[in-house]
PLY file of the C-alpha trace (Angstrom):
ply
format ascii 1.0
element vertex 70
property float x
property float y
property float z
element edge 69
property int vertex1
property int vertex2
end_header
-6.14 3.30 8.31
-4.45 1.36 5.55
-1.12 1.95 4.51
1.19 -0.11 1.79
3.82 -2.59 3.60
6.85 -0.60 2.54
5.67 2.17 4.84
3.83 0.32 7.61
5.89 -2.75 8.04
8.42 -0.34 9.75
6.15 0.83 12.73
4.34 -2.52 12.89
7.85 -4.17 13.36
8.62 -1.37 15.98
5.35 -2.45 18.27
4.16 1.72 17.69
0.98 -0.04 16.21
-0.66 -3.21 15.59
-1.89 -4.47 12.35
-5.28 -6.07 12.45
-5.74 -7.15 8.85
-4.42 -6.89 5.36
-5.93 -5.56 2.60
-4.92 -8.00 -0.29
-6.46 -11.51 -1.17
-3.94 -13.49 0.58
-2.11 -12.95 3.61
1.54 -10.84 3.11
4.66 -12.66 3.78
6.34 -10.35 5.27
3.36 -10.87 8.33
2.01 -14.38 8.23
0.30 -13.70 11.58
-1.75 -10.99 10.41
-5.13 -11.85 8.73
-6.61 -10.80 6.04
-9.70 -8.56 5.56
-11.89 -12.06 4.24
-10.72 -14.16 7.10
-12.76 -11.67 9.39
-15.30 -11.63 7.61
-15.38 -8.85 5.45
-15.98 -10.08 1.85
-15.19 -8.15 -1.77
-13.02 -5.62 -0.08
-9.37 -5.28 -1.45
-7.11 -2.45 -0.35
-4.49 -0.99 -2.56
-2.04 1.71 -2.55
-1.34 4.01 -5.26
1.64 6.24 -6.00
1.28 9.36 -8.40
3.50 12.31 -9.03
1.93 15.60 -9.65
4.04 18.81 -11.42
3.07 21.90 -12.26
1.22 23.01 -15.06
3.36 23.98 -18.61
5.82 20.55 -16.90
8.59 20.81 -19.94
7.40 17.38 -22.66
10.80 15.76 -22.26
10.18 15.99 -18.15
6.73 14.18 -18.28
7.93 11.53 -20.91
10.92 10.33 -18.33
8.37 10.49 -15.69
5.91 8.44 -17.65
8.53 5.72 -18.55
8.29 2.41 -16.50
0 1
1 2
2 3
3 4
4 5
5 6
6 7
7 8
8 9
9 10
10 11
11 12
12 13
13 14
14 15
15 16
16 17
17 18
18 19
19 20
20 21
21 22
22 23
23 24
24 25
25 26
26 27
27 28
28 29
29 30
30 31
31 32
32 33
33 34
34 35
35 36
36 37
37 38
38 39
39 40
40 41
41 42
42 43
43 44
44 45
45 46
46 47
47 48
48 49
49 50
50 51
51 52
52 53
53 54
54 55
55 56
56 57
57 58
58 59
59 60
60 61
61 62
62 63
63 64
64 65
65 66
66 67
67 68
68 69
C-alpha cells in the first residue's frame, strides 16, 4: 500500500507500520532511512498521490470556479 507522506509519516513515526520503500525518484527527507523503490531494484516505477474533489451534479458555476482556483 502506498500512501502520500502527509498521511503516512504519522503512523510510520508511531512504529503502527513500517515503511519499506518510497515511491518518488529520490529518497524523502522527512525518512532518509527508507529506500526508494529503484534502490531495490524495481526500475521505472514512480508512485504518486492525487487529491480530487467531487460535487454533485448542477454544482452552482461560481462554486466550481473557487474550487478550480490554485
Amino acid at each position: 500500500m502506498f500512501l502520500d507522506l502527509a498521511s503516512g509519516l504519522p503512523i510510520i513515526k508511531s512504529g503502527r507500520v513500517r515503511a519499506l520503500a518510497v515511491g518518488s525518484q529520490a529518497r524523502a527527507a522527512a525518512m532518509p532511512d527508507v529506500p526508494t523503490l529503484a534502490e531495490l531494484g524495481v526500475k521505472n516505477a514512480e508512485v504518486y498521490a492525487l487529491q480530487g474533489v467531487l460535487g454533485p451534479a448542477g454544482l452552482p458555476a461560481p462554486v466550481v470556479t473557487r474550487l478550480n482556483q490554485n
